[in-house]
C-alpha positions as CSV (number, residue, x, y, z in Angstrom):
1,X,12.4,119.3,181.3
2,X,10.5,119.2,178.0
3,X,11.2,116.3,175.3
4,X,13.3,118.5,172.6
5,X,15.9,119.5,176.0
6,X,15.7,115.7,176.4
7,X,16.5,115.1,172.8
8,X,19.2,117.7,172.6
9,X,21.1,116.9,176.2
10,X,21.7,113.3,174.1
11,X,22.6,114.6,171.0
12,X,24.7,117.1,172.8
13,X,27.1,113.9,174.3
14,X,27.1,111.7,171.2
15,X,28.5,114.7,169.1
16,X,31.0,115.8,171.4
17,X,32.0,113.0,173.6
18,X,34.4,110.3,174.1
19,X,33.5,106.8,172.9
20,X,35.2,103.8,174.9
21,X,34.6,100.4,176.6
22,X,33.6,100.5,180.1
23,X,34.5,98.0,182.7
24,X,31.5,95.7,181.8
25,X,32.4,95.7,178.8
26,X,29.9,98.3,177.3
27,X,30.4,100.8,174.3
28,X,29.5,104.0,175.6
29,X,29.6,107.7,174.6
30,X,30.6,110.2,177.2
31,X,30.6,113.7,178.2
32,X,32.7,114.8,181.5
33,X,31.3,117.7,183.7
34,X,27.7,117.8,181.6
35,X,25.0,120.3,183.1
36,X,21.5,121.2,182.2
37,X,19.1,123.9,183.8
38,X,15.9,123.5,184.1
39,X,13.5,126.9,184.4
40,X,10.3,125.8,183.6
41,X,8.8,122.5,185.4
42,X,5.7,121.9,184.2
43,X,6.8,119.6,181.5
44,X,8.6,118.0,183.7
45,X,7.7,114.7,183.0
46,X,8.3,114.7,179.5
47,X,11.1,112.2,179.6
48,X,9.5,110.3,182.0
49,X,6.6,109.2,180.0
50,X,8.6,108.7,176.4
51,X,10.2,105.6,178.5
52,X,7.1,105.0,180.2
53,X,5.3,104.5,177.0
54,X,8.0,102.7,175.2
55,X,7.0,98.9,174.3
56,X,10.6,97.2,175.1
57,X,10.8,97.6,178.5
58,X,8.7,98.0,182.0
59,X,10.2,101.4,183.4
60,X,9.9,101.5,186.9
61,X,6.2,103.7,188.1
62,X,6.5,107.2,189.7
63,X,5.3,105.7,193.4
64,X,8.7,103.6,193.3
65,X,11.1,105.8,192.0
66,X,9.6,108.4,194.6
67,X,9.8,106.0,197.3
68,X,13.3,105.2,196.5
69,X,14.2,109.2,197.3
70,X,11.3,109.8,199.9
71,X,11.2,106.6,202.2
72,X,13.8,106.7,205.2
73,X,14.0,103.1,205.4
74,X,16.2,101.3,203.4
75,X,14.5,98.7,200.4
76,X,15.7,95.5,200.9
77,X,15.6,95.0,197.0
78,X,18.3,97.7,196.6
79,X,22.3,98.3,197.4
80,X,21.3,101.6,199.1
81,X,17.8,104.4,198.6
82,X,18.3,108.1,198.5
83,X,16.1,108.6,201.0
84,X,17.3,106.7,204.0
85,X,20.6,108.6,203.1
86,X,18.7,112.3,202.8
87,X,16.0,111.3,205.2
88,X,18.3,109.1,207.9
89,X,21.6,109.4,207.5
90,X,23.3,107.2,209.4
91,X,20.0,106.7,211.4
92,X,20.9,110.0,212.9
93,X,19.8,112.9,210.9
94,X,17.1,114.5,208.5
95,X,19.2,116.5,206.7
96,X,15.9,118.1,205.0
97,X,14.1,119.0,207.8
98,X,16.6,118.7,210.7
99,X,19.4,120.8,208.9
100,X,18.4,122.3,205.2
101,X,15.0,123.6,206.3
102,X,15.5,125.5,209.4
103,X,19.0,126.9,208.1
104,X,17.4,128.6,204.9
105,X,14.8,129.7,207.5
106,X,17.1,131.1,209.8
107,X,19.5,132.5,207.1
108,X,18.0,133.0,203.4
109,X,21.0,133.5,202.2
110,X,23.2,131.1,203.6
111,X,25.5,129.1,200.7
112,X,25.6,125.8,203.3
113,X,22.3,123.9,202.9
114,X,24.1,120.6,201.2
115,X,21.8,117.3,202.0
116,X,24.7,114.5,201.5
117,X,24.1,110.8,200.0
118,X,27.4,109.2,199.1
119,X,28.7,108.0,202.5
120,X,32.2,106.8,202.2
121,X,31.7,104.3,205.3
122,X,29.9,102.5,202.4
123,X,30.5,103.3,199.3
124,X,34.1,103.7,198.9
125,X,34.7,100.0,198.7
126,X,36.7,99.0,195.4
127,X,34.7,95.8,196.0
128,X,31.1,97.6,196.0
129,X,29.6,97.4,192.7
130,X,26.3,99.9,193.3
131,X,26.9,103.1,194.9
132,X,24.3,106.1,194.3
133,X,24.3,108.1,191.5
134,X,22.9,111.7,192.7
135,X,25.8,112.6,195.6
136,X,24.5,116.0,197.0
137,X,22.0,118.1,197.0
138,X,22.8,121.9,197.1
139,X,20.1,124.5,198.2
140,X,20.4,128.6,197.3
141,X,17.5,131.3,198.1
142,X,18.2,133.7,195.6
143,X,15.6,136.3,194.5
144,X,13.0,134.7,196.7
145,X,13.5,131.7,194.4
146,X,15.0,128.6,195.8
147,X,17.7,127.0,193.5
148,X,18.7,123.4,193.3
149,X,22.0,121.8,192.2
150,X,22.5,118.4,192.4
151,X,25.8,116.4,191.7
152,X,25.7,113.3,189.8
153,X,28.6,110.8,190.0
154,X,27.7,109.3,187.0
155,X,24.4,108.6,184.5
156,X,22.7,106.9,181.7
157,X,21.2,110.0,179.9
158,X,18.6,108.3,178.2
159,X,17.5,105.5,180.5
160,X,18.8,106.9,184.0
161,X,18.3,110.5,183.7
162,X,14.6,111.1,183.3
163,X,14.1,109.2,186.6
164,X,16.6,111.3,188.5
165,X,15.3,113.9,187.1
166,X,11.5,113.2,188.5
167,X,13.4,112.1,192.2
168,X,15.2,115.3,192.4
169,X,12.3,117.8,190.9
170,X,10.2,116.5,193.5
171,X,12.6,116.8,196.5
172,X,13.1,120.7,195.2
173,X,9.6,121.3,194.9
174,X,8.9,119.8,198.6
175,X,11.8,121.9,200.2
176,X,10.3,125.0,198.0
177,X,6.5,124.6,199.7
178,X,8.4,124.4,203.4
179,X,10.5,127.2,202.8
180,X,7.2,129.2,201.3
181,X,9.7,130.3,198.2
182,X,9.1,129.8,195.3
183,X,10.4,126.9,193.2
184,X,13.6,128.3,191.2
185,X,16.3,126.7,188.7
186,X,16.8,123.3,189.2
187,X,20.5,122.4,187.5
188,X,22.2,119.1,187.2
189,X,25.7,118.6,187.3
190,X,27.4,114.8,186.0
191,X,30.5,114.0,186.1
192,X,29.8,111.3,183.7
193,X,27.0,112.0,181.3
194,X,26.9,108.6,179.3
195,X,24.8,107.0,176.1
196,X,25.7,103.5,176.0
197,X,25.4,102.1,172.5
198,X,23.1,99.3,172.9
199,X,20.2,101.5,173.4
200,X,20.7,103.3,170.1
201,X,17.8,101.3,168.8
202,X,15.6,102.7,171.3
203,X,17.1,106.2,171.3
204,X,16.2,106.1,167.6
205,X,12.6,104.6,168.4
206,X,11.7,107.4,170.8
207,X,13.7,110.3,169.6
208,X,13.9,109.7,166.4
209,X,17.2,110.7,166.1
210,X,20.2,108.2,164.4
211,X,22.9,108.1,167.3
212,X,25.2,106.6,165.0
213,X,24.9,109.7,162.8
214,X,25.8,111.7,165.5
215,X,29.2,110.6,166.2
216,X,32.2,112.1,166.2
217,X,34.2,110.8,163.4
C-alpha cells in the first residue's frame, strides 16, 4: 500500500463519513463497511514508515508488531495477540498450518480456508474493554494467485491501520510461499473505518492534508 492510497483511504472517510462522540468521549469521523485492495506489495510499507519517522510519537518496531501476529504464546503486556488465536486457538489448533494449508493443498479451490481470531468465550464480555481488531482471515486460490480478505471489527485508519496492514501482508505472503502460489490481492474489509480528531495535527504533519477541510459540512 503506497503513501498516496494511504492518503486517499483517509480523505476518502473524512469526506464521506459520519462525525460523532464515541464512548470515551472522542470526536471521530467514520466510514461503515470501508474496503481497500491492495495489488502491488512492494510499497507496502509506505505507511508504516511515515508513522515510524514521525517525531511525536514512538510507533511500535516491525519485530513487535510481527510477534504480536506470529508468536503462539500469548504477551503478558497485552489483552489478547493474533497469533496465539491464529497459531493456538484455544491451545488446540494451527489454523495455518493445521487447517488453511493442507486444505488449499488438497483442494485449490475450496471457498472454506477462514483462520478465526475473535473468540466469543472471551471477547464477548460487555465488561471487556480490548478485543482484537482483525476477526478472520479468508484465503481464495484464484488464477494460481492466492487472495486474502481480512475482516476488521473496527480501526484507527491513520494510526491503527498501517500496522495491521504490515501484520496481515506478512501472514498472506507466508501462507503464499507454503502454498507455492503466488501472492495475490490482499483486501481489507472494516466495519468501522475511523479518524479520530485529535490526530488531525498529525494527519496534517504527515499528509499534508487539512482534515478539517475535508469535512462534510
Amino acid at each position: 500500500m503506497t503513501h498516496d492510497e494511504w492518503q486517499r483511504a483517509i480523505t476518502t472517510i473524512l469526506r464521506h463519513g459520519t462525525t460523532y462522540v464515541d464512548g470515551d468521549g472522542r470526536r471521530c469521523t467514520e466510514r461503515t463497511n470501508h474496503h481497500i485492495t491492495i495489488t502491488d506489495h512492494s510499497n507496502i510499507d509506505e505507511p508504516y514508515n511515515a508513522l515510524q519517522d514521525h517525531d511525536e510519537w514512538a510507533y511500535p518496531a516491525k519485530e513487535q508488531l510481527l510477534a504480536v501476529i506470529f508468536d503462539d504464546k500469548p504477551l503478558k503486556s497485552l489483552d489478547y495477540t493474533y497469533g496465539s488465536r491464529l497459531l493456538n486457538f484455544n491451545n488446540t489448533i494451527n489454523q495455518i498450518h493445521d487447517y488453511i494449508i493442507p486444505l488449499l493443498e488438497d483442494n485449490p479451490t475450496s471457498r472454506r480456508a477462514i483462520a478465526q481470531v475473535y473468540d466469543p468465550r472471551h471477547d464477548s464480555n460487555q465488561r471487556r474493554a480490548s478485543t482484537p481488531g482483525i476477526i478472520y482471515l479468508h484465503f481464495l486460490i484464484r488464477n494460481d494467485a492466492l487472495t486474502c480478505t481480512a475482516c476488521l471489527r473496527s480501526n484507527d485508519v491513520f494510526i491503527g491501520f498501517p500496522a495491521n496492514i504490515i501484520q496481515i501482508h506478512h501472514v498472506h505472503k507466508w501462507v503464499a510461499n507454503e502454498l507455492n502460489t503466488e501472492q495475490g490481492t490482499t483486501t481489507l474489509i472494516s466495519n468501522s473505518a475511523h479518524i479520530f480528531h485529535d490526530t488531525f495535527h498529525d494527519i496534517q504533519d504527515i499528509l499534508n492534508i487539512n482534515p478539517t477541510a475535508l469535512l462534510k459540512q
